[in-house]
C-alpha positions in Angstrom: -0.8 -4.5 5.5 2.9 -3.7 5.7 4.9 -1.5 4.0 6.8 -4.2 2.3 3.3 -5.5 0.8 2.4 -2.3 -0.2 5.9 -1.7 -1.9 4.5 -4.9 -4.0 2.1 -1.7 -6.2 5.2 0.3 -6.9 5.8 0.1 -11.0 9.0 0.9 -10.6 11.8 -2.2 -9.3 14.5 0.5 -8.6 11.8 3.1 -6.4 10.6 -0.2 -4.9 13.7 -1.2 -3.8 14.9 2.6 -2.8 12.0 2.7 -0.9 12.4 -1.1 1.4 15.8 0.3 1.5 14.9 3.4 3.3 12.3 1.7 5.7 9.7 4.4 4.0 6.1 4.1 5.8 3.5 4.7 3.6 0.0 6.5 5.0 -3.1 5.3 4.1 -3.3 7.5 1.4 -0.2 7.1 -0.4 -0.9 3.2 0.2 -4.4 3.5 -1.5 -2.9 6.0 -4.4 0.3 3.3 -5.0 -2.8 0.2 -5.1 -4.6 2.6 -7.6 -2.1 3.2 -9.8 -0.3 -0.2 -9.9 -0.4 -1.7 -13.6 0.1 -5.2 -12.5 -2.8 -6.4 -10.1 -6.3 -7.0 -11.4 -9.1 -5.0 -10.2 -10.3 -7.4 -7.7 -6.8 -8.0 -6.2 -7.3 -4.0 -5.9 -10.3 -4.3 -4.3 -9.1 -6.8 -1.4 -6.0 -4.4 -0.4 -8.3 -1.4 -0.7 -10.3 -3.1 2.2 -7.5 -3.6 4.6 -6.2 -0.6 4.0 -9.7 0.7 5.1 -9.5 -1.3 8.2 -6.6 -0.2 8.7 -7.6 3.1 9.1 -10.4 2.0 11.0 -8.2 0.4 13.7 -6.2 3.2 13.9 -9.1 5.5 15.0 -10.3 3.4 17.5 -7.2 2.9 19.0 -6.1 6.8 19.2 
């Protein structure tokens, strides 16, 4: 997942665009807090990004 997907949870349109403006990179956590908090995906939509981000992390580890 990228950071401009994950910019997608931000409730905010002027913080979102701040944000892809300033190339932020989100960690895992901040990623999975931002999917948490988002008011405009459904549960299960949720539940799908959570998982990537998961593998994500997963990847990462193996990798290192």
């Amino acid at each position: 997942m990228t950071n401009t997907e994950i910019c997608e949870y931000v409730n905010s349109k002027d913080i979102r665009q701040h944000l892809m403006e300033i190339g932020y990179e989100f960690s895992s956590i901040e990623a999975a807090w931002l999917v948490y908090q988002c008011e405009s995906k459904t549960l299960e939509g949720k539940w799908e990004v959570w998982e990537d981000i998961i593998r994500s992390m997963y990847v990462g580890l193996i990798n290192d």
